[in-house]
MDAnalysis code that builds the backbone (N, CA, C; Angstrom):
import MDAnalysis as mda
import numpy as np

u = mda.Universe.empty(576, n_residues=192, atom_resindex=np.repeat(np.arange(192), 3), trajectory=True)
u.add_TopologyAttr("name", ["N", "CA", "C"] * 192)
u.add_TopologyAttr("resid", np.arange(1, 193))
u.add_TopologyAttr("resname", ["UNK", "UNK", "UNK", "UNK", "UNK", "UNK", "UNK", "UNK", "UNK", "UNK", "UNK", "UNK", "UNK", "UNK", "UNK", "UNK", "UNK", "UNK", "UNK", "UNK", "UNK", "UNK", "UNK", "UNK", "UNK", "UNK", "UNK", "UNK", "UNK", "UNK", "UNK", "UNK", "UNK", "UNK", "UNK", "UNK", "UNK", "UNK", "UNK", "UNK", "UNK", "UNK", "UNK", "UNK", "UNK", "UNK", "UNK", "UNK", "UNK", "UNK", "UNK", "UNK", "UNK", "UNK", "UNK", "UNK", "UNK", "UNK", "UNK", "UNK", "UNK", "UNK", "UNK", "UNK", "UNK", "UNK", "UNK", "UNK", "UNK", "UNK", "UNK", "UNK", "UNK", "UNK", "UNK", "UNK", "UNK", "UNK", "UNK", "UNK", "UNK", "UNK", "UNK", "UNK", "UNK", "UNK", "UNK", "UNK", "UNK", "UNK", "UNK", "UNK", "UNK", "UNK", "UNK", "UNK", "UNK", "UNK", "UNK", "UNK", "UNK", "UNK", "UNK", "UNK", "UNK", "UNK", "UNK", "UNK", "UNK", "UNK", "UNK", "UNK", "UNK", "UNK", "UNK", "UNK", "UNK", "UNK", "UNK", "UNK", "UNK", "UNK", "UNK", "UNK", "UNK", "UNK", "UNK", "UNK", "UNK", "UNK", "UNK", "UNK", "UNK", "UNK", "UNK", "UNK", "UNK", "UNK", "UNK", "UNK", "UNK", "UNK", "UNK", "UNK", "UNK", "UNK", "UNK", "UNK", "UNK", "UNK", "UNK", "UNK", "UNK", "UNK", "UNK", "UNK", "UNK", "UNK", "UNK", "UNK", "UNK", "UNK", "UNK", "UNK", "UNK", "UNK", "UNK", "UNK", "UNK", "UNK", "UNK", "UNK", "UNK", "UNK", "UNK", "UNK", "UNK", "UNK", "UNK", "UNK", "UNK", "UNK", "UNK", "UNK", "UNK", "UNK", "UNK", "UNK", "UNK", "UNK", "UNK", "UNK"])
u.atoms.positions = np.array([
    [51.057, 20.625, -28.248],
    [49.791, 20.208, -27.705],
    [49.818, 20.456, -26.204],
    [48.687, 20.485, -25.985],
    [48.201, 21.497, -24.047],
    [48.450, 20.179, -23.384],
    [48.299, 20.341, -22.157],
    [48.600, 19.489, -21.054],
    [47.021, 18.776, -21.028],
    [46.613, 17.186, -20.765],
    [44.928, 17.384, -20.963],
    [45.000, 16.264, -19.117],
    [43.965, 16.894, -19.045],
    [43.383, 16.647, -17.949],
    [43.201, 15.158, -17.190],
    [43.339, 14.445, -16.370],
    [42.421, 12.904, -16.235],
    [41.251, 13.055, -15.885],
    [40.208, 12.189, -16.825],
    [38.887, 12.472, -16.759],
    [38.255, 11.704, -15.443],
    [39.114, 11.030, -15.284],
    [38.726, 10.451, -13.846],
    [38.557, 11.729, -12.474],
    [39.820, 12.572, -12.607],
    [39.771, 13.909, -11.844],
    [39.016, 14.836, -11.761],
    [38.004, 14.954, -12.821],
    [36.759, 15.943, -12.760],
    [35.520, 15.466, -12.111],
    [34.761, 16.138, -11.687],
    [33.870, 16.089, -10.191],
    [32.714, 15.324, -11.400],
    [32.287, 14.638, -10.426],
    [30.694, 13.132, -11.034],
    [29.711, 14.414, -11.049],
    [29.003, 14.709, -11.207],
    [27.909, 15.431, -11.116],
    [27.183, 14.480, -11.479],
    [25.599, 14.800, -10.367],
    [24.632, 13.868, -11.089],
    [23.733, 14.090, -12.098],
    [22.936, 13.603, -13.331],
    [22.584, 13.824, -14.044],
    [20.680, 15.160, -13.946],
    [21.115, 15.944, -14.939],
    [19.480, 16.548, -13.890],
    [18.355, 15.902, -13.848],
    [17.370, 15.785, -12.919],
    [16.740, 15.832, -12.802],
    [15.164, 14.908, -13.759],
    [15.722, 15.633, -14.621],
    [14.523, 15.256, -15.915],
    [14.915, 14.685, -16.653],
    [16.196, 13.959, -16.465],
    [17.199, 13.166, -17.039],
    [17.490, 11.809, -16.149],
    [16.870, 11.855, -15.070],
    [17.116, 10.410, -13.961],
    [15.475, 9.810, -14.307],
    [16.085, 8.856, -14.256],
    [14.886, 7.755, -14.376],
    [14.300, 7.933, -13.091],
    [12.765, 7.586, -13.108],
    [12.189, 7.210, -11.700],
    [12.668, 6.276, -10.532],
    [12.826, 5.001, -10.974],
    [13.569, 4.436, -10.073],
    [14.941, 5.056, -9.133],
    [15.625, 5.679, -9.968],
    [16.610, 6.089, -9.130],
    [16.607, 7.148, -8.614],
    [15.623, 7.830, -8.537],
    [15.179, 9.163, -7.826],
    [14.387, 8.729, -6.588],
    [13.713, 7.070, -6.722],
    [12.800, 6.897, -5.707],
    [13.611, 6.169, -4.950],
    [14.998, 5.527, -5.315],
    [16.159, 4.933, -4.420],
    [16.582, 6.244, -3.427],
    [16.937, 7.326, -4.266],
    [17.502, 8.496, -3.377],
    [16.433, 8.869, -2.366],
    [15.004, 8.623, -2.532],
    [14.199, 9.281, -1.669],
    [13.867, 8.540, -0.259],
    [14.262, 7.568, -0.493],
    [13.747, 5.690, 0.153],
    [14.744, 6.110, 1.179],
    [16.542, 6.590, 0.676],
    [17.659, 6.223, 1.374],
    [17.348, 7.490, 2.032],
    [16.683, 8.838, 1.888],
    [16.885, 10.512, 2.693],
    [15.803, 10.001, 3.750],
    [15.034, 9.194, 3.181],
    [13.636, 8.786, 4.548],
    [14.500, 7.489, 5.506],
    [15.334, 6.628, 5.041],
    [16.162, 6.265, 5.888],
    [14.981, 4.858, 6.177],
    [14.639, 4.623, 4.775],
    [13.511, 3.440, 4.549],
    [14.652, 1.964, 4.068],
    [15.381, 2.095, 3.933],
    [16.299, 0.823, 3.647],
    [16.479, 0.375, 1.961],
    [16.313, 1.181, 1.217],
    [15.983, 0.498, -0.274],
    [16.848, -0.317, -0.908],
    [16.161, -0.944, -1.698],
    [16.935, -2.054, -2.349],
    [16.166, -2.663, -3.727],
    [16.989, -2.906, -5.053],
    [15.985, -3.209, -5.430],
    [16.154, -5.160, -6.020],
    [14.885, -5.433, -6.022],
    [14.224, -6.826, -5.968],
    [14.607, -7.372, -7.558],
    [14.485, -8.430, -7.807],
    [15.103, -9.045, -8.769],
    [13.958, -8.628, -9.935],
    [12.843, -8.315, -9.638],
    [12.061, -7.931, -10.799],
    [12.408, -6.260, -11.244],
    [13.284, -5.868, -10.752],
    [13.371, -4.173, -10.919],
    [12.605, -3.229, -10.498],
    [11.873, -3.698, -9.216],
    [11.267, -2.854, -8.511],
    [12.278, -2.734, -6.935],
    [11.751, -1.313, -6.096],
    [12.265, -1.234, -5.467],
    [11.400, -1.508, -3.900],
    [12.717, -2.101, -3.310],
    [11.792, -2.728, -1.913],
    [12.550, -2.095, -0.912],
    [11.833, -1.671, 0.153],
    [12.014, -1.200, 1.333],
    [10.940, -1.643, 2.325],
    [11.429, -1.065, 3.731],
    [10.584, -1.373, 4.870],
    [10.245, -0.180, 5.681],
    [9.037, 0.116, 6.147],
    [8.436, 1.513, 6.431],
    [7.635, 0.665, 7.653],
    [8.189, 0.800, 8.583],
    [7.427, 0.550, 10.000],
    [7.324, -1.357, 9.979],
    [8.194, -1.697, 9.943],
    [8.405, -3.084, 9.978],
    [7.223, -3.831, 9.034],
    [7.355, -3.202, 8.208],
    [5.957, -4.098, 7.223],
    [7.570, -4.033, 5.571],
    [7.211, -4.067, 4.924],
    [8.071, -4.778, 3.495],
    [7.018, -4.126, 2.739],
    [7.849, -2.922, 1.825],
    [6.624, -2.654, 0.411],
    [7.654, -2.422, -0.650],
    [6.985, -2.020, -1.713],
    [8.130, -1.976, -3.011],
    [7.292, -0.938, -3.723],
    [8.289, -0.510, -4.772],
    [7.726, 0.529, -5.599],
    [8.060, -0.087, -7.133],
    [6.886, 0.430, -7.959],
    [6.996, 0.195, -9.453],
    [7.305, 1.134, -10.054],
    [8.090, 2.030, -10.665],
    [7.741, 2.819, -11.342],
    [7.440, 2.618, -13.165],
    [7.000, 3.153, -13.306],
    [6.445, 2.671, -14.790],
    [6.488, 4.005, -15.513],
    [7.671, 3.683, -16.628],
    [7.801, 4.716, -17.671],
    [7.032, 5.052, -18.442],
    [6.199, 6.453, -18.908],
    [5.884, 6.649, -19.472],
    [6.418, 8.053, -20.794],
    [5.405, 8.219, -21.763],
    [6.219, 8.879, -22.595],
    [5.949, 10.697, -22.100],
    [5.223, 11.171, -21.581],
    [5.088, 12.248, -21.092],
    [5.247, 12.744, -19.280],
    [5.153, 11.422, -18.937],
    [5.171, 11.385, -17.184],
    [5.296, 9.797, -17.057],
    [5.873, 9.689, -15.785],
    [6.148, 8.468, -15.133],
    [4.637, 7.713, -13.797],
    [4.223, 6.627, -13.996],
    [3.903, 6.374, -12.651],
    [4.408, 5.824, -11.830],
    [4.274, 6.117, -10.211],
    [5.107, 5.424, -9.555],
    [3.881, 4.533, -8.583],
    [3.933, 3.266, -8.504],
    [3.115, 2.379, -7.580],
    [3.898, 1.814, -6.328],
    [3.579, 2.144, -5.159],
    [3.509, 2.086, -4.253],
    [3.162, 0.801, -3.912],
    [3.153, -0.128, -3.424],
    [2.018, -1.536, -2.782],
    [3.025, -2.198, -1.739],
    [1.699, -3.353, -1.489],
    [2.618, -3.906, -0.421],
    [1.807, -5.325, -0.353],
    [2.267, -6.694, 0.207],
    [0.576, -7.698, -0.096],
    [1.134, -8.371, 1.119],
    [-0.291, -8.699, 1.587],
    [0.092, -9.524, 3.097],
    [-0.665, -11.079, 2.918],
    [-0.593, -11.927, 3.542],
    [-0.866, -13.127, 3.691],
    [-2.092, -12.958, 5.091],
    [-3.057, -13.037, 4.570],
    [-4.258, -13.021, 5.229],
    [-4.415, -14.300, 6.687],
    [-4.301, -13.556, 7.858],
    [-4.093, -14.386, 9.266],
    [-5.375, -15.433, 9.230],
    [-5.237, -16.698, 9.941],
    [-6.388, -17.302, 9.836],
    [-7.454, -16.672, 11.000],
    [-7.227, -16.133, 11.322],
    [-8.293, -15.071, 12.589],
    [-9.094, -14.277, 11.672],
    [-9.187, -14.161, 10.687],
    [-10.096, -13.486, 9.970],
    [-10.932, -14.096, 8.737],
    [-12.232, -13.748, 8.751],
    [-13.072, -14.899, 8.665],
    [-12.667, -14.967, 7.717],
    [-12.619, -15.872, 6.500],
    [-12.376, -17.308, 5.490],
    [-13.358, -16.553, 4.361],
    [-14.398, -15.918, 4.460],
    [-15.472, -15.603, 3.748],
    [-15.373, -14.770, 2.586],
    [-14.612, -15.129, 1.568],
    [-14.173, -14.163, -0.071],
    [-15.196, -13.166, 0.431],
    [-16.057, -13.325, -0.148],
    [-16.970, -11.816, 0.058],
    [-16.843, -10.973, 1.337],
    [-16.774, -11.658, 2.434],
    [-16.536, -10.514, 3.361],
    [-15.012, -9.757, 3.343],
    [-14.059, -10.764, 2.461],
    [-12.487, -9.578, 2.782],
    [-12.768, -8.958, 1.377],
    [-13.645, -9.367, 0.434],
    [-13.487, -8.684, -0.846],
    [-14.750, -7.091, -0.360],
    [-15.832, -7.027, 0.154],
    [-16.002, -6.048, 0.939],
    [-14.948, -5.315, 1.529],
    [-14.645, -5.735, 2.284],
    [-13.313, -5.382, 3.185],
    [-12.602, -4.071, 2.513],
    [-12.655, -4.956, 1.508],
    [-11.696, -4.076, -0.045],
    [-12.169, -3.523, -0.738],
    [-13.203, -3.388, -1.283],
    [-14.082, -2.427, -1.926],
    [-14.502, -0.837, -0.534],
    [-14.633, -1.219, 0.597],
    [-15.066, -0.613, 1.709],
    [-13.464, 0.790, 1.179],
    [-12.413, -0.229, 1.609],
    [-11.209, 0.866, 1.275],
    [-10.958, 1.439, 0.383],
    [-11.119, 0.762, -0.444],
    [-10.850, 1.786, -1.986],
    [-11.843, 2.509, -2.081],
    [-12.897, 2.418, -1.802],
    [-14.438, 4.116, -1.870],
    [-14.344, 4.449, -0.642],
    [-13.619, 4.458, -0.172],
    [-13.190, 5.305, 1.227],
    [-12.135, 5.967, 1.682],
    [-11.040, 5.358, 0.807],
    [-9.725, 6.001, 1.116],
    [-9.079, 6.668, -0.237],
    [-9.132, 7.775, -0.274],
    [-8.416, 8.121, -1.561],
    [-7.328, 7.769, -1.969],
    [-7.335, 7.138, -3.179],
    [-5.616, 6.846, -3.739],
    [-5.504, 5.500, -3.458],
    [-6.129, 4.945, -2.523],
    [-5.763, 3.525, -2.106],
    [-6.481, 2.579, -2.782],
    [-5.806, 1.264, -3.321],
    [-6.485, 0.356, -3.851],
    [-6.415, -1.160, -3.442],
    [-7.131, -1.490, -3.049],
    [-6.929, -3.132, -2.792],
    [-7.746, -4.244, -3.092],
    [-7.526, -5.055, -2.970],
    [-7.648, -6.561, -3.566],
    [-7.289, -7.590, -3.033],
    [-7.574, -9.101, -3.376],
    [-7.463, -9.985, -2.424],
    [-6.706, -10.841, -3.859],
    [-5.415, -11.251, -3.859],
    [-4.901, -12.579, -4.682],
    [-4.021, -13.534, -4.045],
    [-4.505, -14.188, -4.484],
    [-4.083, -15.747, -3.672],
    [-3.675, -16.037, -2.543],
    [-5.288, -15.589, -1.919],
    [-5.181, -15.516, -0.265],
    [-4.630, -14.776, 0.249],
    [-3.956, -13.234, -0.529],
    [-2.963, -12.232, -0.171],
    [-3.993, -10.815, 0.136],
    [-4.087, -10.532, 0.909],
    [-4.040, -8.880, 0.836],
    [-3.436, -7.971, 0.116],
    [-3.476, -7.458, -0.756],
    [-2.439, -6.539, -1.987],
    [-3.476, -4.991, -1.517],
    [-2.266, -3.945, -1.301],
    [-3.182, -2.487, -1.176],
    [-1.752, -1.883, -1.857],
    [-2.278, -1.022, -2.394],
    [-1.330, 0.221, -3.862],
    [-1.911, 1.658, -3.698],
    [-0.942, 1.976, -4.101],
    [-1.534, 3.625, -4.618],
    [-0.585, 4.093, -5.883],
    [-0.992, 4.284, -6.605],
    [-0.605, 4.560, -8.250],
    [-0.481, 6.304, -8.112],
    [0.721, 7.078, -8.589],
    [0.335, 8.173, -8.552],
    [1.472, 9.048, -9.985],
    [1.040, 9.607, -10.112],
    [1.792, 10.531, -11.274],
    [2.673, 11.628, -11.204],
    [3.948, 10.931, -11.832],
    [5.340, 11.951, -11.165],
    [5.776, 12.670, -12.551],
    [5.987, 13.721, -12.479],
    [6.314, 14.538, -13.309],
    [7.946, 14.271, -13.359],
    [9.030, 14.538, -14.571],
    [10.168, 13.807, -14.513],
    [10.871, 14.504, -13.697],
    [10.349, 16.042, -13.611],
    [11.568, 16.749, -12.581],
    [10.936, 16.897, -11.348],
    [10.074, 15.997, -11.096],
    [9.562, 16.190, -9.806],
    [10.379, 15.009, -8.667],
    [10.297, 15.549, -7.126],
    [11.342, 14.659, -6.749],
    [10.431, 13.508, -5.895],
    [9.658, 12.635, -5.857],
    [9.326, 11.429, -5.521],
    [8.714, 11.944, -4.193],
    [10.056, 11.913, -3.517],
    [9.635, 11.984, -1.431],
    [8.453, 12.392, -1.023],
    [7.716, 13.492, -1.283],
    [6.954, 13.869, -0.430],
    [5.654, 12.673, -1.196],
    [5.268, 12.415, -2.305],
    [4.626, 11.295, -2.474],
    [4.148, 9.826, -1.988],
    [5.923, 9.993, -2.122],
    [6.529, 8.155, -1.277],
    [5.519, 8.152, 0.261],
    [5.942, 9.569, 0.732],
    [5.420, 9.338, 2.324],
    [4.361, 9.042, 2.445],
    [3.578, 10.020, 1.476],
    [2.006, 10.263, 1.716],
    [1.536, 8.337, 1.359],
    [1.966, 8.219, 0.282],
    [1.020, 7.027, -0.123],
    [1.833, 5.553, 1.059],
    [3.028, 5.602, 1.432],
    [3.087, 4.973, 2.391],
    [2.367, 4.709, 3.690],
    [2.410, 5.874, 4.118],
    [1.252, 6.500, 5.411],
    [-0.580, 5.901, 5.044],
    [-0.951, 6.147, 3.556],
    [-2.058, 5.868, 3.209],
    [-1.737, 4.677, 3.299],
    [-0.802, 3.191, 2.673],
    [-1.121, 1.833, 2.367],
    [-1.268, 1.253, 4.454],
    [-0.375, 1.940, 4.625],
    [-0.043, 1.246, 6.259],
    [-1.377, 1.779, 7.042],
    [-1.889, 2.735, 6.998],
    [-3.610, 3.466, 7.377],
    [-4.341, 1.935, 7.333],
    [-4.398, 1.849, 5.450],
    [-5.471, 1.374, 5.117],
    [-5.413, 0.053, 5.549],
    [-4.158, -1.087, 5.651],
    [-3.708, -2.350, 6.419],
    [-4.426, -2.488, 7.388],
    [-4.376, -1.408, 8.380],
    [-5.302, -1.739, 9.765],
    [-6.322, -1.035, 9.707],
    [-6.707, -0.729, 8.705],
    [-8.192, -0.053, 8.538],
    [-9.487, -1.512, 7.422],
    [-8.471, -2.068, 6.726],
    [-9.342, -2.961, 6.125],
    [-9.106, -4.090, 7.642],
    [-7.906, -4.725, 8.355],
    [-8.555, -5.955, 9.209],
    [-9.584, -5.488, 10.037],
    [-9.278, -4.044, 10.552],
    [-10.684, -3.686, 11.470],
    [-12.032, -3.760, 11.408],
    [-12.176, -2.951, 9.962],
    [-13.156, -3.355, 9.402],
    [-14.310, -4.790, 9.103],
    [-12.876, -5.792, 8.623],
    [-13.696, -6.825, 8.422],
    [-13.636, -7.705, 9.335],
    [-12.949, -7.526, 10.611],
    [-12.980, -7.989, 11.805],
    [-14.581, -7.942, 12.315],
    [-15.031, -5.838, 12.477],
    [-15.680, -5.735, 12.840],
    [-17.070, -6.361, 12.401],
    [-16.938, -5.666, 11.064],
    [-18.449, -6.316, 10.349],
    [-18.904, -7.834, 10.503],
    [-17.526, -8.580, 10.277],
    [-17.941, -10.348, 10.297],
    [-18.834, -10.127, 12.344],
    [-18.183, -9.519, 13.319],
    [-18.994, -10.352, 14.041],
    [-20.485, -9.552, 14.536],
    [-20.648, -8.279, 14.022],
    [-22.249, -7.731, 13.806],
    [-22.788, -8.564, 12.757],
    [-22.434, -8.831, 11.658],
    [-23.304, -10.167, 11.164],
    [-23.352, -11.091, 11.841],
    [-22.766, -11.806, 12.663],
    [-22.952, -13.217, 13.502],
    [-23.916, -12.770, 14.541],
    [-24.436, -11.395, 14.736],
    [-25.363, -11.066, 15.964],
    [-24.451, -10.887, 16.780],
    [-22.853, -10.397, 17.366],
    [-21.800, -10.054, 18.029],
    [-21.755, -8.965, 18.377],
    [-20.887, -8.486, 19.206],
    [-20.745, -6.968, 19.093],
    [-19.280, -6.861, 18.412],
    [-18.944, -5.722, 17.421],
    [-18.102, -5.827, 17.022],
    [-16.471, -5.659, 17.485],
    [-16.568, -5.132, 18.383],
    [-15.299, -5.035, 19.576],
    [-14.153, -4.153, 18.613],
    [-14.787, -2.804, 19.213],
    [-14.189, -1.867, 18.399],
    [-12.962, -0.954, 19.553],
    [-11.649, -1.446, 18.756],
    [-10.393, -0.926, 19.254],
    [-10.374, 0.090, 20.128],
    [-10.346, 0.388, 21.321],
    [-10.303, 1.421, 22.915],
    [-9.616, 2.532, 21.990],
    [-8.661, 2.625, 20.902],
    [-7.987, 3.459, 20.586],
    [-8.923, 4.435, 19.597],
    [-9.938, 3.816, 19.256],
    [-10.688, 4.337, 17.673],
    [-10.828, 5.654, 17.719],
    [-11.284, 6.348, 16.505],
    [-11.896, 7.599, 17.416],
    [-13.007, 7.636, 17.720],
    [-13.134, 8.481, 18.754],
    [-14.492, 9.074, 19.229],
    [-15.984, 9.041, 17.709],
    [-16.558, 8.406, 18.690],
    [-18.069, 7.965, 17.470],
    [-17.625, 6.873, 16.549],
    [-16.757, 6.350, 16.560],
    [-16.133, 5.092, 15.796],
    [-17.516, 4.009, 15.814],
    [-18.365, 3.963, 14.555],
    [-18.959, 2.455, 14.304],
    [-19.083, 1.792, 13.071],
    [-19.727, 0.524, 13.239],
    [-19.406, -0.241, 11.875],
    [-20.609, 0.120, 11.692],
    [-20.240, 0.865, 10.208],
    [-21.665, 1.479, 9.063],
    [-21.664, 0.333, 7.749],
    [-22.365, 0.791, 7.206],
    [-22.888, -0.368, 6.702],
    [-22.285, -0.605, 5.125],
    [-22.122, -1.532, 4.334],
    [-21.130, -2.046, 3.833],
    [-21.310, -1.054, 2.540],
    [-19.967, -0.359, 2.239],
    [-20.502, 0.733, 1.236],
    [-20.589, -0.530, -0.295],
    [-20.185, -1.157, -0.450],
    [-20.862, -2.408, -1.778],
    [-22.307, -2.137, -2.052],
    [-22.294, -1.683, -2.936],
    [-23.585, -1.716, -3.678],
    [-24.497, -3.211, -3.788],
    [-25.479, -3.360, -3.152],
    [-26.357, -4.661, -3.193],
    [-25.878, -5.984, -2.348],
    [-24.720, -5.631, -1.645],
    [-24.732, -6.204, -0.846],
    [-24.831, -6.205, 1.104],
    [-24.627, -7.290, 1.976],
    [-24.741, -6.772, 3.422],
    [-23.398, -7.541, 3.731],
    [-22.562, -7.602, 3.487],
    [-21.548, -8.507, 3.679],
    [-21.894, -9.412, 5.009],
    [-23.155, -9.878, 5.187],
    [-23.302, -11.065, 6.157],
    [-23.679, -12.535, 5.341],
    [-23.867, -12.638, 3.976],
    [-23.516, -14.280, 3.583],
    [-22.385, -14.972, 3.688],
    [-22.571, -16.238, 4.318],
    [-21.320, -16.784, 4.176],
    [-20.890, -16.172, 5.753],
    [-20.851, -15.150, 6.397],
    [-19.953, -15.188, 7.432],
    [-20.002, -15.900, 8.672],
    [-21.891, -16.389, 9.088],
    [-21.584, -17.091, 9.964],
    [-20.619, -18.523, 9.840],
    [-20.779, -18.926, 8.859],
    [-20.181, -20.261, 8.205],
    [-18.709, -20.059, 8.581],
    [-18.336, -19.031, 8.147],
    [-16.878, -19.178, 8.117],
    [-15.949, -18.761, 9.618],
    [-17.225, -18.238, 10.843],
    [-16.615, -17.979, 12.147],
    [-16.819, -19.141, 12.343],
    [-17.848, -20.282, 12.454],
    [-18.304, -21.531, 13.157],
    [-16.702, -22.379, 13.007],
    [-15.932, -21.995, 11.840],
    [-14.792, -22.931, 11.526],
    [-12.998, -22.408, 12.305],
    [-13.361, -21.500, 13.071],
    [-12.256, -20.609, 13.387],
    [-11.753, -21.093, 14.633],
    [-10.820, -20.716, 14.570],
    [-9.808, -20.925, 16.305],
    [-9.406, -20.088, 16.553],
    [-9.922, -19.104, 16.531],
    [-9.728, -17.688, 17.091],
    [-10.170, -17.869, 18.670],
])
C-alpha cells in the first residue's frame, strides 16, 4: 500500500461561488469594503457604514437569493410628533428614491432596499449602491419632513446652505393628501 497523504496538508480552497450561501459572500464583501461585519444573533449580518449600524438579510431562495439591506433609527424628538407627517415623509421616499423603502415602527424609522442576487454573483457592488441609497435617503426623509412640517405652520422651511441649487419643498407626492393636518399641533408641543 502507497504512502497516503495528511488531509489536513492539502490547501482549503473555498467553495465556488454558486455553492456559498449569501450570507457568507456578503461577510466577505462587508470585510473587502472594510465595513466591520458581524453577524447578530438573529442570523443576519451587521455592520457600520459611516457611523450609522445596518444589517443585511439575506433570504434564500430556490432560483435566486434576496439580499435586504436596512437600517431603523429612533425618531429625535425635534421632529414633529405628527404620524402622518413622518408617514408622508416615507411615502415621499419610497416614490422618489428607487429601491428604497421606508416606514415608521414603533416610533422607529426603518429604510431597506431588497435586491436580487444571482448565486454566482458577488454581493459588493450592490452592498454599496443600496448602502449609499439607505444613508441618501436618512437625511433626505429628516429634511424633508423637517422642511414640509414648518411651510405648513406658515414658516419658512430652512433649507440646508448645502442643498442643491433650486432645492424646494414641492408638494407632498401622497395622493389626497397636504401633509399639513395635525402639524401645527404637534410643533406647538416641541422644544426644539
Amino acid at each position: 500500500m502507497g504512502h497516503m497523504s495528511d488531509p489536513t496538508s492539502l490547501p482549503n480552497f473555498p467553495p465556488p461561488p454558486g455553492d456559498r450561501p449569501l450570507t457568507g459572500r456578503v461577510l466577505d464583501a462587508l470585510q473587502d469594503l472594510q465595513m466591520d461585519p458581524d453577524l447578530d444573533g438573529e442570523g443576519d449580518v451587521a455592520f457600520q457604514a459611516r457611523d450609522q449600524k445596518l444589517f443585511v438579510k439575506a433570504v434564500p431562495g430556490n432560483q435566486f437569493d434576496v439580499m435586504r439591506v436596512f437600517g431603523q433609527w429612533q425618531i429625535s424628538g425635534s421632529v414633529p410628533e405628527d404620524l402622518e407627517t413622518r408617514l408622508n415623509g416615507c411615502n415621499d421616499l419610497t416614490l422618489g428614491v428607487n429601491l428604497v423603502k421606508a416606514g415608521i415602527a414603533n416610533g422607529n424609522l426603518v429604510l431597506a432596499v431588497e435586491q436580487v442576487i444571482a448565486r454566482q454573483e458577488d454581493p459588493k457592488a450592490k452592498l454599496q449602491i443600496a448602502v449609499g441609497l439607505i444613508l441618501q435617503g436618512l437625511g433626505l426623509w429628516h429634511r424633508n419632513v423637517m422642511a414640509k412640517s414648518r411651510v405648513a405652520a406658515g414658516l419658512d422651511p430652512e433649507i440646508p446652505e448645502d442643498a442643491p441649487e433650486g432645492t424646494v419643498v414641492g408638494p407632498w407626492l401622497s395622493v389626497g393628501t397636504s401633509g399639513s393636518q395635525g402639524t401645527t399641533d404637534a410643533q406647538d408641543g416641541d422644544q426644539a
